[in-house]
PDB file of N, CA, C and O in Angstrom:
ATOM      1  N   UNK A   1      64.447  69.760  96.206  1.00  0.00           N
ATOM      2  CA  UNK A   1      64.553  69.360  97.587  1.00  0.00           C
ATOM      3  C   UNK A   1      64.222  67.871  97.686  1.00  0.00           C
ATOM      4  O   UNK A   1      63.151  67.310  97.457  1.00  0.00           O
ATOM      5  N   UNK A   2      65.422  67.351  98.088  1.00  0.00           N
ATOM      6  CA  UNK A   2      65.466  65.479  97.933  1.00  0.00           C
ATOM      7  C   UNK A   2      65.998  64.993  98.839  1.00  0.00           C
ATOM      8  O   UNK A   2      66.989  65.499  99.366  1.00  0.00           O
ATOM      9  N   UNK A   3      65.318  63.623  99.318  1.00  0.00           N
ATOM     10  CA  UNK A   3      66.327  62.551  99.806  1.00  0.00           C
ATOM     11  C   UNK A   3      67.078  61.509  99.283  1.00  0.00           C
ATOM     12  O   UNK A   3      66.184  60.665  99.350  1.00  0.00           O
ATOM     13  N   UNK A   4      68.127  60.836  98.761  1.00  0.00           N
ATOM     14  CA  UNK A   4      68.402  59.935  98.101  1.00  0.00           C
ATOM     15  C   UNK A   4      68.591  59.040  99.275  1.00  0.00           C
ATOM     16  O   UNK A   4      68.847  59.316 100.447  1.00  0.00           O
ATOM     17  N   UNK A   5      68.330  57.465  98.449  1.00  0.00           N
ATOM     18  CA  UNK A   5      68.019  56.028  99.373  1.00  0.00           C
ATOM     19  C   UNK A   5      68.800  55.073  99.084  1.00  0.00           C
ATOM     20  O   UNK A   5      69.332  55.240  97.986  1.00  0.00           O
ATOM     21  N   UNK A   6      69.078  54.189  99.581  1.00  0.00           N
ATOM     22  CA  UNK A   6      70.116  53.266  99.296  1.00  0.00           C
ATOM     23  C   UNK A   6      69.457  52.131 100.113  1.00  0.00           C
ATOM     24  O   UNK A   6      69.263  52.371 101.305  1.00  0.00           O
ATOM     25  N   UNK A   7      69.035  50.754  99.558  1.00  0.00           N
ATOM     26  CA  UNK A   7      68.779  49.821 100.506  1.00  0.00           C
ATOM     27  C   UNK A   7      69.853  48.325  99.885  1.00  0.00           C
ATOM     28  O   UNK A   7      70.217  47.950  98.770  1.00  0.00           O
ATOM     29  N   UNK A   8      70.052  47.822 101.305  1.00  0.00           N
ATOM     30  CA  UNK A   8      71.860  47.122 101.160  1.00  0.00           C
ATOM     31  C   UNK A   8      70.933  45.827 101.469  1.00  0.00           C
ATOM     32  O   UNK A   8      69.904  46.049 102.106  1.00  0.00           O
ATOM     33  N   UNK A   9      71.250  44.288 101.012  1.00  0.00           N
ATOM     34  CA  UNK A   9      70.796  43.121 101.573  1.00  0.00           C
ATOM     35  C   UNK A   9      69.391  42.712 101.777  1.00  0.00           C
ATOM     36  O   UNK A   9      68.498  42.713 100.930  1.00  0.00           O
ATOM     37  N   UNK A  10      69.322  42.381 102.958  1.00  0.00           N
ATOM     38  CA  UNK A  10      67.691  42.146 103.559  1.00  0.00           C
ATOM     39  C   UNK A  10      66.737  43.654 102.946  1.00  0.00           C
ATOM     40  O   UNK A  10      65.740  43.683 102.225  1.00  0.00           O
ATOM     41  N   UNK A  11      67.309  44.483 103.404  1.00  0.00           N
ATOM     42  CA  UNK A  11      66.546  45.630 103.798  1.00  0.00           C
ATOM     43  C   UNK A  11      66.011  45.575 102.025  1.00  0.00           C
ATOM     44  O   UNK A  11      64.907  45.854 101.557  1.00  0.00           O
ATOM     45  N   UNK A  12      66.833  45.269 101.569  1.00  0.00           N
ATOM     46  CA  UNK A  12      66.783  45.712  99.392  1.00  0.00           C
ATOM     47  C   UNK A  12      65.360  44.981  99.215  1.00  0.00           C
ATOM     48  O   UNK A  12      64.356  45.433  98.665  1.00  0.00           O
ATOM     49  N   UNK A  13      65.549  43.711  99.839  1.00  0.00           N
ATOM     50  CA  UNK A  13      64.690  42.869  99.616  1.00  0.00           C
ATOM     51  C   UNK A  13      63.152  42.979 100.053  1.00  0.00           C
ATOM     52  O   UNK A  13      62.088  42.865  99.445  1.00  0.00           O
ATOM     53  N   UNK A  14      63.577  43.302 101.625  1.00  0.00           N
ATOM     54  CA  UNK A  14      61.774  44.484 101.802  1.00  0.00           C
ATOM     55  C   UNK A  14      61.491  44.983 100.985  1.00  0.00           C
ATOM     56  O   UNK A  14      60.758  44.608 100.070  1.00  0.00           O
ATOM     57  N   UNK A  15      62.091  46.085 101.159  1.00  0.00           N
ATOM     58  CA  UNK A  15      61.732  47.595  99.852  1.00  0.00           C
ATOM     59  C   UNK A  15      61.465  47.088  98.361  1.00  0.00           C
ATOM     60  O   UNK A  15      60.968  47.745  97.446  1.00  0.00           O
ATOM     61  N   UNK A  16      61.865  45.902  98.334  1.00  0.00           N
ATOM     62  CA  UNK A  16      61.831  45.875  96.133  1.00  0.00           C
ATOM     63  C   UNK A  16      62.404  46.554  95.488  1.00  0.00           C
ATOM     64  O   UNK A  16      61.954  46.743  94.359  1.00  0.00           O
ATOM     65  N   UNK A  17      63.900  47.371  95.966  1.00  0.00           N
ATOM     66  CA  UNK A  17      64.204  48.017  95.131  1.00  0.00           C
ATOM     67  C   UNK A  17      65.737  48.431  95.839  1.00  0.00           C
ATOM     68  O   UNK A  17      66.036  47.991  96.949  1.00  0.00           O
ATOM     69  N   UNK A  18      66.718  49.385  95.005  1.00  0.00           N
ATOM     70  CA  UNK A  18      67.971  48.866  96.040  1.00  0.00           C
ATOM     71  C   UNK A  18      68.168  50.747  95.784  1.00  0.00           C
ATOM     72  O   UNK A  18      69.165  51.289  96.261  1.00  0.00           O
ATOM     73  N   UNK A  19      67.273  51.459  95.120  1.00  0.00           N
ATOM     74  CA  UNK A  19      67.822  52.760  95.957  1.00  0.00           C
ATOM     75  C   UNK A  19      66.096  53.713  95.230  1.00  0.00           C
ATOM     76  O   UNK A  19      65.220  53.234  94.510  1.00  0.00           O
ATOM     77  N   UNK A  20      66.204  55.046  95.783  1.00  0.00           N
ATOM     78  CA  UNK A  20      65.260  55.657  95.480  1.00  0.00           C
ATOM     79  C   UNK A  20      65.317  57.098  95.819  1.00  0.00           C
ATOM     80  O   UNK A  20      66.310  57.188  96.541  1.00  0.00           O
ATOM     81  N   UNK A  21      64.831  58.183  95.701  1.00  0.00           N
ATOM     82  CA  UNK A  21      64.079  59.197  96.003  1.00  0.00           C
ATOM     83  C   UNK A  21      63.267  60.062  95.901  1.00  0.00           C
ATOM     84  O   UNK A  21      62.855  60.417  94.796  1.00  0.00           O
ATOM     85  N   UNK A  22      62.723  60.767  97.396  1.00  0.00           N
ATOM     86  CA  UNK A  22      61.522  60.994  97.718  1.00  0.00           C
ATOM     87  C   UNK A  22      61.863  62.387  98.106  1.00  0.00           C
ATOM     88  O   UNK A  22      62.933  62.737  98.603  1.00  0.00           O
ATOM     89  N   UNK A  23      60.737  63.229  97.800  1.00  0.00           N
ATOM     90  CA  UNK A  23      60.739  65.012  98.221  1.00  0.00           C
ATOM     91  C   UNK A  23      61.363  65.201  99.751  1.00  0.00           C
ATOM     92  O   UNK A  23      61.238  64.199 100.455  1.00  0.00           O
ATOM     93  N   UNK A  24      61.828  66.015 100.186  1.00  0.00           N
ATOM     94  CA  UNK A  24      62.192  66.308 101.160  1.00  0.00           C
ATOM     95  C   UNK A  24      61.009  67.120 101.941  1.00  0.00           C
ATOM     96  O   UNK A  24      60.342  68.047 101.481  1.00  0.00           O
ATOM     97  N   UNK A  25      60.907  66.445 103.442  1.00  0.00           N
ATOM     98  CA  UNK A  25      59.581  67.452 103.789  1.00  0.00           C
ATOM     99  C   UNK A  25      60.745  67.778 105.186  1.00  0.00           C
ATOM    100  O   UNK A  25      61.893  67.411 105.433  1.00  0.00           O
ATOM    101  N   UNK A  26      59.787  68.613 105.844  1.00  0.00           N
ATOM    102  CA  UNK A  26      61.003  69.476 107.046  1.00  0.00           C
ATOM    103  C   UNK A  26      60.410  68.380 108.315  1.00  0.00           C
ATOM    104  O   UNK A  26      59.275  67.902 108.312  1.00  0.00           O
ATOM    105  N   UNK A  27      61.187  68.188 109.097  1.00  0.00           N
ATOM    106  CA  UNK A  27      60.859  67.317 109.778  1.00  0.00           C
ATOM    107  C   UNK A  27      60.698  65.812 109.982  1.00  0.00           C
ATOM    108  O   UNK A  27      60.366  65.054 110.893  1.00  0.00           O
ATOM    109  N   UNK A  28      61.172  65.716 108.440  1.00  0.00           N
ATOM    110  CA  UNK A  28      61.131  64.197 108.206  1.00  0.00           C
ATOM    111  C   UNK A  28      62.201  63.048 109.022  1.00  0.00           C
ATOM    112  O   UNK A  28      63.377  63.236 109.332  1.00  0.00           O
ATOM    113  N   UNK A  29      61.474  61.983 109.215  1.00  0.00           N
ATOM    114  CA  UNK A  29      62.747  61.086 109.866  1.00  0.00           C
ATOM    115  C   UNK A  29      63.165  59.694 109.019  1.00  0.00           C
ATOM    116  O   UNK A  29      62.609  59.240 108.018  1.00  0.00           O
ATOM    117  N   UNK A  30      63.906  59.358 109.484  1.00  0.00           N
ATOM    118  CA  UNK A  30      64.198  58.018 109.039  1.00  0.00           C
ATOM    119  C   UNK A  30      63.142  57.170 108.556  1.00  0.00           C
ATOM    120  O   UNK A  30      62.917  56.816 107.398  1.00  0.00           O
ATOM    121  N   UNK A  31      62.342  56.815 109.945  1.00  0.00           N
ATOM    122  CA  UNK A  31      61.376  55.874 109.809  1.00  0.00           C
ATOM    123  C   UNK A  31      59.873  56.627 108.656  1.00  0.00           C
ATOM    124  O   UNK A  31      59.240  55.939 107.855  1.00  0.00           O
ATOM    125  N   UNK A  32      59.649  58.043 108.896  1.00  0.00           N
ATOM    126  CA  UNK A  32      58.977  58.457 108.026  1.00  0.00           C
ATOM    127  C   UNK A  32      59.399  58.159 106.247  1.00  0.00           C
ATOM    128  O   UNK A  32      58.581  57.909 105.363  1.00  0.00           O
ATOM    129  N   UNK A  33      60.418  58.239 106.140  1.00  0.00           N
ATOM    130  CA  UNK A  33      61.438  57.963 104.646  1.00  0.00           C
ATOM    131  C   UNK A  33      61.288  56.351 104.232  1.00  0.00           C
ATOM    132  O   UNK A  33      60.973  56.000 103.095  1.00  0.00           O
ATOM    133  N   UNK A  34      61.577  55.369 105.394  1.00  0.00           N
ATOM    134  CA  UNK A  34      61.071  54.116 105.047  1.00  0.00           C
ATOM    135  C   UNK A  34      59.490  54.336 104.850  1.00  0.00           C
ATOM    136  O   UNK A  34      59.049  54.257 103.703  1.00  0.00           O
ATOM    137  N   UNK A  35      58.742  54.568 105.766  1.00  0.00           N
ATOM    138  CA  UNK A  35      57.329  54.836 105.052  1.00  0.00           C
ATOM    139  C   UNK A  35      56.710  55.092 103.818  1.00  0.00           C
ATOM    140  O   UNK A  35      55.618  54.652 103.458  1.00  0.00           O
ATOM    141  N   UNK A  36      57.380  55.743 103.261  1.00  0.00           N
ATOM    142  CA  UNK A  36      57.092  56.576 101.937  1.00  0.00           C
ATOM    143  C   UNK A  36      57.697  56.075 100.962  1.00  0.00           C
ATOM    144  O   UNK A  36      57.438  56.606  99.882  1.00  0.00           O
ATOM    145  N   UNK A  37      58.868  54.713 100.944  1.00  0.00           N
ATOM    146  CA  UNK A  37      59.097  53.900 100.176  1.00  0.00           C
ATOM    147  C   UNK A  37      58.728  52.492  99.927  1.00  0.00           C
ATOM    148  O   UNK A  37      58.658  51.905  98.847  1.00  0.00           O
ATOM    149  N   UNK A  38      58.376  51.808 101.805  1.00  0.00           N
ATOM    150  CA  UNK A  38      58.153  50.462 102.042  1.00  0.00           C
ATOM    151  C   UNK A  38      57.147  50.574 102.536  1.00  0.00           C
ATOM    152  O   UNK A  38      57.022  50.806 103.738  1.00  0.00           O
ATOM    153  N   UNK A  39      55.742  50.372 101.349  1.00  0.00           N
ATOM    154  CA  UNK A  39      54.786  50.019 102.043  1.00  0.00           C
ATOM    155  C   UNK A  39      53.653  49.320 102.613  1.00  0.00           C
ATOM    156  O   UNK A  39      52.572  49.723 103.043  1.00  0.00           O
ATOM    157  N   UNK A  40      54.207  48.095 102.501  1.00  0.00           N
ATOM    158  CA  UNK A  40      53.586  46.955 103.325  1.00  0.00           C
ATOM    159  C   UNK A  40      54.719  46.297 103.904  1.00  0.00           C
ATOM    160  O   UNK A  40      54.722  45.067 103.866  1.00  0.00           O
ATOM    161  N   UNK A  41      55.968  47.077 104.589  1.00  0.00           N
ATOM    162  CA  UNK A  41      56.790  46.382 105.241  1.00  0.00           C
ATOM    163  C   UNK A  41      56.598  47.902 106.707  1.00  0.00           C
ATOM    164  O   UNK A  41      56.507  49.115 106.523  1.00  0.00           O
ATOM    165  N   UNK A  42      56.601  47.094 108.054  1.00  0.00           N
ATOM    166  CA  UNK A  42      57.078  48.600 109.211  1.00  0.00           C
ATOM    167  C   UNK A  42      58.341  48.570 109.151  1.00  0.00           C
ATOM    168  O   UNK A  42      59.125  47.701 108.770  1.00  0.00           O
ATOM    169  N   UNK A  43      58.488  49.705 109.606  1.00  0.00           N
ATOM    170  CA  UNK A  43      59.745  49.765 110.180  1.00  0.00           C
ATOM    171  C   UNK A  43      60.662  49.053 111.042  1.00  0.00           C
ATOM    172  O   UNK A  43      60.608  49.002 112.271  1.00  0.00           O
ATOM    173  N   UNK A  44      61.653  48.415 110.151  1.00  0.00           N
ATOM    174  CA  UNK A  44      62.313  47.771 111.330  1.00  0.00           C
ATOM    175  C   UNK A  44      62.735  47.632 112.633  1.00  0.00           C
ATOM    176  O   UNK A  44      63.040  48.815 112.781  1.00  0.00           O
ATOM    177  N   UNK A  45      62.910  47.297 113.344  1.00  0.00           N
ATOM    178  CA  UNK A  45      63.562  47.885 115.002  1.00  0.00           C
ATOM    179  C   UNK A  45      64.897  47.930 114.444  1.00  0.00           C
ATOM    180  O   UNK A  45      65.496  49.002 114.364  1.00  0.00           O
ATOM    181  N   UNK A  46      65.463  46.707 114.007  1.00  0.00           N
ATOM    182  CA  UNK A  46      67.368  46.562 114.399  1.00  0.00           C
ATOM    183  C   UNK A  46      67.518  46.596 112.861  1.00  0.00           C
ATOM    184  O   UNK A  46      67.172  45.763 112.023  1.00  0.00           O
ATOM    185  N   UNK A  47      68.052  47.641 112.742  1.00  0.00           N
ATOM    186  CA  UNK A  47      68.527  48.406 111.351  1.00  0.00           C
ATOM    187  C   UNK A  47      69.540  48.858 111.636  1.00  0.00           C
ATOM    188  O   UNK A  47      69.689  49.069 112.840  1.00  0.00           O
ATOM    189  N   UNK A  48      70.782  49.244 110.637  1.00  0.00           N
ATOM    190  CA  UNK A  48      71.568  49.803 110.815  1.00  0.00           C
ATOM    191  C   UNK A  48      71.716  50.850 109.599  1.00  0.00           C
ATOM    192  O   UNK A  48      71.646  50.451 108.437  1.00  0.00           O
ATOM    193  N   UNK A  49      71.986  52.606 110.007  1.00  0.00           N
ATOM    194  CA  UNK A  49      71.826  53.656 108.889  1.00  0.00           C
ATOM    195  C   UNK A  49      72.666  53.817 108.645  1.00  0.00           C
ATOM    196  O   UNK A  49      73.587  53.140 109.103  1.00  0.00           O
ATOM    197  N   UNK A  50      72.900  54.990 107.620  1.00  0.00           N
ATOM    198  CA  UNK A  50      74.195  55.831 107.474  1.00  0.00           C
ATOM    199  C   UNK A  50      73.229  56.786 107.025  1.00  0.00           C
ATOM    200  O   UNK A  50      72.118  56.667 106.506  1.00  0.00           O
ATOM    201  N   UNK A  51      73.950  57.782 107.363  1.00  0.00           N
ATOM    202  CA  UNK A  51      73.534  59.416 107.083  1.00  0.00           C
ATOM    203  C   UNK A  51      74.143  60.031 106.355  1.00  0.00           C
ATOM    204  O   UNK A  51      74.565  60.931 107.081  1.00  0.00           O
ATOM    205  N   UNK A  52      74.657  60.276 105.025  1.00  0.00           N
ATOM    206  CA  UNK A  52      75.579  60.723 104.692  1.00  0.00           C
ATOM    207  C   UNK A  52      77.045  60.459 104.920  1.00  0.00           C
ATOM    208  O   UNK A  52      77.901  61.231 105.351  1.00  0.00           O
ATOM    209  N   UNK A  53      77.179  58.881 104.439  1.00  0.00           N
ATOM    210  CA  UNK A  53      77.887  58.101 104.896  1.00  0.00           C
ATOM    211  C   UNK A  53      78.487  58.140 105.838  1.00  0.00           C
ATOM    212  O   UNK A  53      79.714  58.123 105.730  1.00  0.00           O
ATOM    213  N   UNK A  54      77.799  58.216 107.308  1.00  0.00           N
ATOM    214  CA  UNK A  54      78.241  58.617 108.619  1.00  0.00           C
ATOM    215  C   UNK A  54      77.195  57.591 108.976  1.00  0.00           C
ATOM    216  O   UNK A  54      75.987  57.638 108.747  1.00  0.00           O
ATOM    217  N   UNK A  55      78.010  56.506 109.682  1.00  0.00           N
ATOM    218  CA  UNK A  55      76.583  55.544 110.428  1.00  0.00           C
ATOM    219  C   UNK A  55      76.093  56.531 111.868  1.00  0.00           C
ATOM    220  O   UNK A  55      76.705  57.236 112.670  1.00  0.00           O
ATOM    221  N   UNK A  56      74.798  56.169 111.689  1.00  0.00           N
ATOM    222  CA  UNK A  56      74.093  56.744 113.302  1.00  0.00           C
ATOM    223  C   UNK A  56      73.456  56.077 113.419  1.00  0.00           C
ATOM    224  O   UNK A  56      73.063  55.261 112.586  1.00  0.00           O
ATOM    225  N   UNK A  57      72.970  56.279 115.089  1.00  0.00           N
ATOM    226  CA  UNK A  57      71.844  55.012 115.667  1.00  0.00           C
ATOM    227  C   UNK A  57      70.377  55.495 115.790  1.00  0.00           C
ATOM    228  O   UNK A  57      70.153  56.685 116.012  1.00  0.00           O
ATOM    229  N   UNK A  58      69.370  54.595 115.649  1.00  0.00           N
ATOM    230  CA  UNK A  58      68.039  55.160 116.252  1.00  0.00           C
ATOM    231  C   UNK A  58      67.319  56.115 115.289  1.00  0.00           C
ATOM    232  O   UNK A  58      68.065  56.349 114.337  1.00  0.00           O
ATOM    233  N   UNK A  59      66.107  56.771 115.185  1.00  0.00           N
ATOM    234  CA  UNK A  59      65.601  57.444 114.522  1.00  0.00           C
ATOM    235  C   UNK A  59      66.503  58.944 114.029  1.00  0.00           C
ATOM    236  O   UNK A  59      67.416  59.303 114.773  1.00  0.00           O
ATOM    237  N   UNK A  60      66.351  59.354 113.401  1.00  0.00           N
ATOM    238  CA  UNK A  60      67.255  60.900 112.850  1.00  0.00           C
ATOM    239  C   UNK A  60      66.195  61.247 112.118  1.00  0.00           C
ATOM    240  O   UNK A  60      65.432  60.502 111.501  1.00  0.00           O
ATOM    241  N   UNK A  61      66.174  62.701 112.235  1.00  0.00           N
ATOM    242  CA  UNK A  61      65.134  64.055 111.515  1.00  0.00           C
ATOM    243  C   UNK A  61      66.451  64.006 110.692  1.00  0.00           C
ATOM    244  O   UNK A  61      67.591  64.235 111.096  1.00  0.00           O
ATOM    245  N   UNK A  62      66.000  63.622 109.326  1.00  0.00           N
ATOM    246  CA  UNK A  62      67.123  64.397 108.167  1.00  0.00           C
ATOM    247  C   UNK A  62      67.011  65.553 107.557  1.00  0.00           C
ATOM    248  O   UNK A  62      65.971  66.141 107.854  1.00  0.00           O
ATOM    249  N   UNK A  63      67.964  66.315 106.521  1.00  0.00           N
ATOM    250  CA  UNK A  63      67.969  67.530 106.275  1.00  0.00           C
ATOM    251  C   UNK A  63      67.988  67.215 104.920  1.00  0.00           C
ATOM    252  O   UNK A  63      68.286  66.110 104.466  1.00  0.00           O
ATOM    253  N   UNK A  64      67.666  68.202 104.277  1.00  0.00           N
ATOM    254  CA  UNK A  64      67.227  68.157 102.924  1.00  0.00           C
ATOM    255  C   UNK A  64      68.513  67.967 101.890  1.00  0.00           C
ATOM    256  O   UNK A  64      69.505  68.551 102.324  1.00  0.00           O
ATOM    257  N   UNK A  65      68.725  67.311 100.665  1.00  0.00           N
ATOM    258  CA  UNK A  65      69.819  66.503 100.339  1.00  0.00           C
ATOM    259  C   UNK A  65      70.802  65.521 100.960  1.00  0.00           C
ATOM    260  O   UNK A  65      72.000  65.351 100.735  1.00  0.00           O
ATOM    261  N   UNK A  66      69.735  64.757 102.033  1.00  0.00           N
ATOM    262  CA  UNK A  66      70.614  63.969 102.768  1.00  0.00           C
ATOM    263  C   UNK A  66      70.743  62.488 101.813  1.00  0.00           C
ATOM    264  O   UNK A  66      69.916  62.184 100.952  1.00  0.00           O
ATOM    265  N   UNK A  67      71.463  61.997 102.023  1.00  0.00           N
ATOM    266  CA  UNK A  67      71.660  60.222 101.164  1.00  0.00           C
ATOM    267  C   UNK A  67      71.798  59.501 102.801  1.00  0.00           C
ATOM    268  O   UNK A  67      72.802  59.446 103.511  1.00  0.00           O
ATOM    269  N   UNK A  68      70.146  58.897 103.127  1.00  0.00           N
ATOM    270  CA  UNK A  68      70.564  57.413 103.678  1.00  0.00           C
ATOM    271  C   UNK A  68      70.420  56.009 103.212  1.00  0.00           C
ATOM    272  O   UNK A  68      69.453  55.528 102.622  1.00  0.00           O
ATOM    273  N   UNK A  69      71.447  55.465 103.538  1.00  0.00           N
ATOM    274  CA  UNK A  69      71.587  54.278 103.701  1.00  0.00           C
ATOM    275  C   UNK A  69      70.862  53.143 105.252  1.00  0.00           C
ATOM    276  O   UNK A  69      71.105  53.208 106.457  1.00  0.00           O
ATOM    277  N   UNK A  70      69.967  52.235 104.472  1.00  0.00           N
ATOM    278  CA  UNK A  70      69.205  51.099 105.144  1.00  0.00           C
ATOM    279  C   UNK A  70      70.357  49.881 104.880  1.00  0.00           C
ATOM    280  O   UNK A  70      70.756  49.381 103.828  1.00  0.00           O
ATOM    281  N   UNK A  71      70.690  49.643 106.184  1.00  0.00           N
ATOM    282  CA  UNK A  71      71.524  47.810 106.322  1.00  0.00           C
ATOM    283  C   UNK A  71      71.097  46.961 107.426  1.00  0.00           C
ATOM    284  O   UNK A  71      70.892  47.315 108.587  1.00  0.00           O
ATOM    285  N   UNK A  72      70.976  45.656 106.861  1.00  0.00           N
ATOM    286  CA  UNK A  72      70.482  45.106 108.027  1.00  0.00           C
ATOM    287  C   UNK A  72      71.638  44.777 108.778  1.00  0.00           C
ATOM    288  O   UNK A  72      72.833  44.877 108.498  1.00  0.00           O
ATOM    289  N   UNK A  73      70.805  44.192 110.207  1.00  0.00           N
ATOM    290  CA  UNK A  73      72.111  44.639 111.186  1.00  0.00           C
ATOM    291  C   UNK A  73      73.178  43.388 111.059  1.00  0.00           C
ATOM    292  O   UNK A  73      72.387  42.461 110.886  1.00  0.00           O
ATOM    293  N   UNK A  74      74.407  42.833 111.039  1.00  0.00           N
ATOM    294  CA  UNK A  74      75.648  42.595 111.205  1.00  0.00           C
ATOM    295  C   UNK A  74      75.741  41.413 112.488  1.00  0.00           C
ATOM    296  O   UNK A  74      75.483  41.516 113.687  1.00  0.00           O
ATOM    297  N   UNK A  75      76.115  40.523 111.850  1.00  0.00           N
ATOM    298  CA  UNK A  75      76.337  39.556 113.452  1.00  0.00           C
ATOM    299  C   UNK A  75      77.616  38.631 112.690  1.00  0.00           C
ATOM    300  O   UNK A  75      77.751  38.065 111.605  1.00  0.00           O
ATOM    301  N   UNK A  76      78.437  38.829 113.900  1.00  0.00           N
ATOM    302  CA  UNK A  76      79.821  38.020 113.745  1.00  0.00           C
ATOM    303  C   UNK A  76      79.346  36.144 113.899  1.00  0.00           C
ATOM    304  O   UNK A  76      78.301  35.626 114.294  1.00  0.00           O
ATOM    305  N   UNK A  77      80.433  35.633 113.473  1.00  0.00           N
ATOM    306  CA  UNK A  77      79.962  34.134 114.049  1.00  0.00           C
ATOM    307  C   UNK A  77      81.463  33.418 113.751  1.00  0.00           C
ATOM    308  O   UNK A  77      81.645  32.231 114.023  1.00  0.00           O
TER     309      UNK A  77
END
């Protein structure tokens, strides 16, 4: 029972590392999953996920064998 991690850019660069995983607990969220990998960085506010390569917004309770993806967020210019 696993989560697999993926961190893209900035976010790689918090974390120290560009993927990982951690036990699956029931109830777990996003920001709990960054916890348990990044820890002397919080949680970002403006992040952008993917859930099983499905982007979503805002915190998510994941399910056990989920793969997310951490990106920082995207600005046109």
């Amino acid at each position: 029972m696993s989560i697999k991690v993926k961190f893209f850019a900035r976010m790689r660069d918090e974390a120290g590392r560009s993927d990982g995983e951690v036990e699956y607990v029931k109830g777990m969220s996003t920001a709990d999953l960054w916890s348990k990998l990044v820890k002397d960085v919080d949680y970002p506010e403006s992040v952008m996920l993917a859930v099983n390569m499905e982007y979503v917004s805002g915190e998510v309770v994941l399910n056990d064998g989920d793969e997310v993806a951490f990106f920082p967020p995207v600005t046109g210019g």
